[in-house]
Every structure is written in structure tokens, then in C-alpha cells.
N, C-alpha and C positions, 0 to 999 in steps of 0.2 A: 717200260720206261718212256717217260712225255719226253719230247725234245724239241728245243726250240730254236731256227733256224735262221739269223742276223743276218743279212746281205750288206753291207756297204758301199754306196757310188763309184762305182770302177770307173779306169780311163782307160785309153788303146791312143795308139800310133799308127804308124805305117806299117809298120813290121809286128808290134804283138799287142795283146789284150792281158791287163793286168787286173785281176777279181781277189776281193778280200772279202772277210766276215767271220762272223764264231756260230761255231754250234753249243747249242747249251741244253743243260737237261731244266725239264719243267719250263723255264719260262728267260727270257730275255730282259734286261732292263727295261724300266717300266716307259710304254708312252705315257705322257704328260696331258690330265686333265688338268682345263682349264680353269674349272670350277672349285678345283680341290680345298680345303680349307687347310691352315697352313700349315698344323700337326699332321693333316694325313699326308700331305706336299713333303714334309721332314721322314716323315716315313718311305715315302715313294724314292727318295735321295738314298734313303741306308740300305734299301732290298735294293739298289742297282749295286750296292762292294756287294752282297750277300749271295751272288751266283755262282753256279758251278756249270764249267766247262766239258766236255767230252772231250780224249785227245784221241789220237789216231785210228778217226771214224773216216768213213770212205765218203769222200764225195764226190758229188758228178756233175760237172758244168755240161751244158746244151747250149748251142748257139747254130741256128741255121744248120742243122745238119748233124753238125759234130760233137761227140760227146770227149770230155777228156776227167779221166777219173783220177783221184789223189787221196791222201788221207790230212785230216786233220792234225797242227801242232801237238804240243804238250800242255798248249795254254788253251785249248779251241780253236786258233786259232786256225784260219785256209787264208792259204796268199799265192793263186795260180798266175804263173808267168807264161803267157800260150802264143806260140809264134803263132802268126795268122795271116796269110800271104793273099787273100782275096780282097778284094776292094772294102774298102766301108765307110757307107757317106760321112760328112761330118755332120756332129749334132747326136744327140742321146738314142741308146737302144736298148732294147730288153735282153737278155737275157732267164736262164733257168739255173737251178742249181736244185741238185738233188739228193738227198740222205737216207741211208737206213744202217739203222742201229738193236740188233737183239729183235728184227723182227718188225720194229716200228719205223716207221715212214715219214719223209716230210719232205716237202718242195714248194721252191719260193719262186716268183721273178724279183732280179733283181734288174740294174742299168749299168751302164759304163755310158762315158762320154768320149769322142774323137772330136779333138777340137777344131774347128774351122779356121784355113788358113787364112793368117795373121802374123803382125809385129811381136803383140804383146801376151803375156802370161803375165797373172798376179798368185802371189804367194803370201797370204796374211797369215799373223798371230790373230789369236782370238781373245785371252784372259785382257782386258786392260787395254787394246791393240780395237775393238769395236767393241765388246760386250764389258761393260764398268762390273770388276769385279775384286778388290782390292787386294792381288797379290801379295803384295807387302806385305799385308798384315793378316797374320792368319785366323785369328777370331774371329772379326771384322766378315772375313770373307768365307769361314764354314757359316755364319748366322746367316748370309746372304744368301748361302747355297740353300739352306737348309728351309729360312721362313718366304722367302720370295719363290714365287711359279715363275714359268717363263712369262705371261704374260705382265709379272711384276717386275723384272728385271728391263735393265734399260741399254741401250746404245749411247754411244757420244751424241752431243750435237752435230748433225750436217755428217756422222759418220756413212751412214744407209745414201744420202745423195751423193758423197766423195767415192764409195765403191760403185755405186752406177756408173757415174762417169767412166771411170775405170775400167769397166766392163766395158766400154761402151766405144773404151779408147782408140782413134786411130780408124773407126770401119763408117765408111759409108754408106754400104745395108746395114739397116737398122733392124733387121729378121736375124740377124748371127752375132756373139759375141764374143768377147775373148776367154780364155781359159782360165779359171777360177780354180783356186785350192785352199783352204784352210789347213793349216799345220799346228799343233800345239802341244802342249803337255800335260794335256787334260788326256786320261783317261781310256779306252773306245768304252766304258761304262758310259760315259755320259754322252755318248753319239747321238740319243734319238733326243737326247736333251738341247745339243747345239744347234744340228737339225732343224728342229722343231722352233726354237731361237729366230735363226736366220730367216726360216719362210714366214713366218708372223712379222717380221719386220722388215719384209723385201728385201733381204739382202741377196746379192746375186747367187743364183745356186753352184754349189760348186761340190767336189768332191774332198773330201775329209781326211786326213792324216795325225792319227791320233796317240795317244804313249800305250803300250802295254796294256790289258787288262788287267786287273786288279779282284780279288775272290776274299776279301775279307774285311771285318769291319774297321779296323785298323787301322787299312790302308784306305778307308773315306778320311780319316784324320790328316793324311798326307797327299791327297789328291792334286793334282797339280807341281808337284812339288820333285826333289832330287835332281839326278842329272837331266840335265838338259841336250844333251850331245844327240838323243836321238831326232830331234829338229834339226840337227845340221845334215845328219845323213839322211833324211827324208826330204828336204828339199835341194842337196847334191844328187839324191836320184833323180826326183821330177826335172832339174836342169838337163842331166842327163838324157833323160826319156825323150825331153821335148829340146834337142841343140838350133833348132830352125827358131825359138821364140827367143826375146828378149825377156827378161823376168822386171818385175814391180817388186820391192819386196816391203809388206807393212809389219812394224811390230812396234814394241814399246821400250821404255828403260827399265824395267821394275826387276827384268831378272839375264836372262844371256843372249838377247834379240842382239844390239848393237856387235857383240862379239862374234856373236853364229855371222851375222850378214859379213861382217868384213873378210871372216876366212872363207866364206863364202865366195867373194869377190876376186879373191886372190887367186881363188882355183879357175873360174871361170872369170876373164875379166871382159869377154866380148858378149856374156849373156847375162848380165847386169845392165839393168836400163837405171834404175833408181832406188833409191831406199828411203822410206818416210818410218821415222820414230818418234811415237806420243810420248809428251813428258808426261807423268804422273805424280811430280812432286810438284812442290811450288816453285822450285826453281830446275835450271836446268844442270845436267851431271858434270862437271868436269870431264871423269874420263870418258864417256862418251860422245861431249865434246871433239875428244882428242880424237876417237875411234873414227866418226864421220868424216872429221878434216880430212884423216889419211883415208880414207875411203875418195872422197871427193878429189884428192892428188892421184887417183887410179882411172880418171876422166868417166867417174859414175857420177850420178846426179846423187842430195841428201836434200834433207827437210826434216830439222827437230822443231815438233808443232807443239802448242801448247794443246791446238785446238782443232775440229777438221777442217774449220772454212780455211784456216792458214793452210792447210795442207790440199784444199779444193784449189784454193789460188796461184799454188805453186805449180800443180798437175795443169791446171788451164794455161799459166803462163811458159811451161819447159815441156809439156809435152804434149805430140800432133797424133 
């Protein structure tokens, strides 16, 4: 049996080391050439639903010493929670993971991030939120998926220098930044896709929080799509994980940003710095209108933008 071993950007605290990824048989969702032509680019999109997972395979994390062994979900999935009481600088580190299945073998390094103390953490959407990709409409935006590569797909304007700033916010070394995370409801299929997105276009690197994987072709028709609840409770843990930061939080109107962020707010209202929302229509929503007001009467900062420099100039004018 070939198997093939997915790591994705883990983070750590003071107290634990949190590691994710899948194990797959044969092969992982595909990295993205950039040359591809845009039929075998459409092909390389449908063999990422086409995978198949291994579940309760043994794996083995290493890190300086320690080994701590688990077995794999139902889905592939591994998501090791490992208290860890010794020091660890801040700033990225390698890590190991290790597998065997019937005999066959495999081991990866992967990373985790401990963030450097700071004010701020940021928490962006991705669909519509930096990477233009018409949620709304779903034709529209499987032809997008399907005939554009990543290096055809695009950013907002001014979006790539409105999250530097960001990053950047608050610190006077200029050597460390603040903690970055992507949360959405894309996929982990299209991880090395987003990835891959973000470092071509300088986006600041950050660690990924993605929906479910998905094992059929079916479910590329609905990508992106259904409940949306698990973004609420993926950025209620990171709040959680990291209580010493203040959160950024970026997303859009096009599906349940405006509603996730406000009950968000309500639960934590002292780790709430601000909430910026891209309109994506021509005009802007009513109810989330409404949603921000009462967000804004919670003494949190808002900004419904049309565009990023509106949303650069609000970040430079309300926060230090």
C-alpha cells in the first residue's frame, strides 16, 4: 500500500502543541504547477475530491526528544493536542511525524508556530475576504476553480499590503509579527491550493483552519458550501488557545462572516479588537448593517469596505 502523509502549519502556546493532517493512500491532493494548461489545471482540481483516506492508522509525532503516538480519525484525519511544559522560543519549528501501515512507511517534517508576544492576532476568511472568488454564485465560481491556476487567480486591490500592515501591527521589531490564521469553508482538499495562493502573493504566512475533507466527486460540486458553524467554533478555539491576544477579525458579506463574528463577540467581548467586512455586492447589506451597529454598541471597532485601501485607512487611523 503507497501512502501519503499531509502535515499542516501547527500552532503551540504556553502550555500545549496542537499538530494536524491526513494520511492518504497513493497520493495527496495535487501541488499546483504553474505551467499547467487549463484542462489538465481542471483535472488537477477533481483528483483533489478523488482521494482516499486511511483511518485509525498509528501515528507518531517527535519533537526534541519526545515521541507521542495516536491513531488516525475516520476521515484521515490526526489532530494531536500535547501538553508540553518546557520552554519554546517564539517563531516557527520543525517538527516529525511518523506512519506505518501493513508494512509501509512514511515520515514527514512538518512546523507549528508559537507566536511572539503581542497585542494582536488576526483571523481572516479567505473565499471573497482576499482571494476574489464569487461565492454567490456557483457556476461563476466552480469555472473559476476549475479554468484559472493559482497564478491566474487574483487578490483585492491593496488587499496583500492591508494584511502586511496587519501583521506588522503594533510591533517595533520589525524581525517578529503578529499571529496569523486563515479559517474558511473551503475544504482541507484545497490546503496546498490556498497555500500555495497566499505565498505567491505575499500574503503573511499563517496557519490554516479548513472544513472537513471531502472523498468524492460530488462533493467538488459543493465545495465551499453547507453549514458554516464550523468557522465559529474554529475561531472560538483559537480565542480560546491564545486569551493573552486581542483578535482582528476579517471576512465578507456573501455568506455567515457578519453573524459568526458578532456571536463571536458576545462570547468574548474583551478579545475582540475589530471586525472588517468586504461588501461584495454593489451595494451594501441591510442586515448586516444592522449586525455591525450592534457589534460596534459592544465597544468593538467595524468597517464595512467596499475596498481594501478603505479598510487600510481605517486600520492606520483606529489602530496602534
Amino acid at each position: 500500500m503507497k501512502l501519503d502523509l499531509k502535515i499542516y502549519r501547527s500552532y503551540a502556546n504556553e502550555r500545549e502543541i496542537v499538530v494536524m493532517g491526513h494520511l492518504f493512500k497513493k497520493h495527496a491532493p495535487d501541488v499546483f504547477d504553474l505551467d499547467k494548461r487549463w484542462y489538465k489545471h481542471a483535472w488537477a482540481v477533481i483528483r483533489m475530491f478523488r482521494i482516499k483516506t486511511i483511518s485509525n492508522a498509528e501515528v507518531i509525532f517527535k519533537f526534541r526528544g519526545k515521541e507521542i503516538t495516536t491513531k488516525t480519525l475516520d476521515d484521515g484525519h490526526f489532530r494531536l493536542t500535547i501538553p508540553y511544559h518546557e520552554s519554546i522560543d517564539s517563531g516557527w519549528h520543525q517538527f516529525t511525524m511518523a506512519v506505518e501501515v501493513e508494512g509501509n512507511k512514511k515520515e514527514k517534517k512538518g512546523e507549528f508556530v508559537k507566536p511572539y508576544p503581542g497585542e494582536y492576532g488576526v483571523i481572516s476568511d479567505i473565499d471573497d475576504t482576499f482571494l476574489i472568488s464569487h461565492s454567490g454564485n456557483l457556476f461563476k465560481k466552480l469555472y473559476v476553480m476549475l479554468t484559472k491556476n493559482i497564478n491566474k487567480r487574483t487578490v483585492f486591490d491593496e488587499a496583500v499590503n492591508h494584511y502586511k500592515f496587519l501583521n506588522r501591527l503594533g510591533r517595533e521589531d520589525k524581525s517578529t509579527n503578529n499571529a496569523f490564521f486563515y479559517v474558511s469553508s473551503s475544504e482541507w482538499n484545497l490546503y496546498n491550493f490556498i497555500s500555495q495562493f497566499a505565498e505567491l502573493n505575499e500574503l503573511p504566512k499563517a496557519v490554516l483552519k479548513l472544513k472537513n475533507i471531502k472523498t468524492g466527486i460530488a462533493d467538488f460540486l459543493f465545495s465551499g458550501g453547507g453549514d458554516h458553524n464550523h468557522k465559529f467554533y474554529k475561531i472560538k478555539h483559537l480565542v480560546e488557545f491564545y486569551p493573552e491576544l486581542r483578535f482582528i477579525l476579517l471576512g465578507d458579506d456573501s455568506q455567515k462572516d457578519p453573524a459568526i463574528y458578532q456571536n463571536i463577540v458576545k462570547i468574548f467581548p474583551e478579545n475582540i479588537s475589530t471586525i472588517y467586512i468586504r461588501q461584495t455586492g454593489k451595494k451594501k447589506k441591510n442586515n448586516v448593517n444592522k449586525i455591525l451597529k450592534n457589534i460596534a454598541s459592544m465597544d468593538v471597532k467595524v468597517c464595512y469596505f467596499e475596498n481594501s485601501e478603505q479598510a487600510m485607512i481605517h486600520s492606520k487611523e483606529n489602530l496602534k
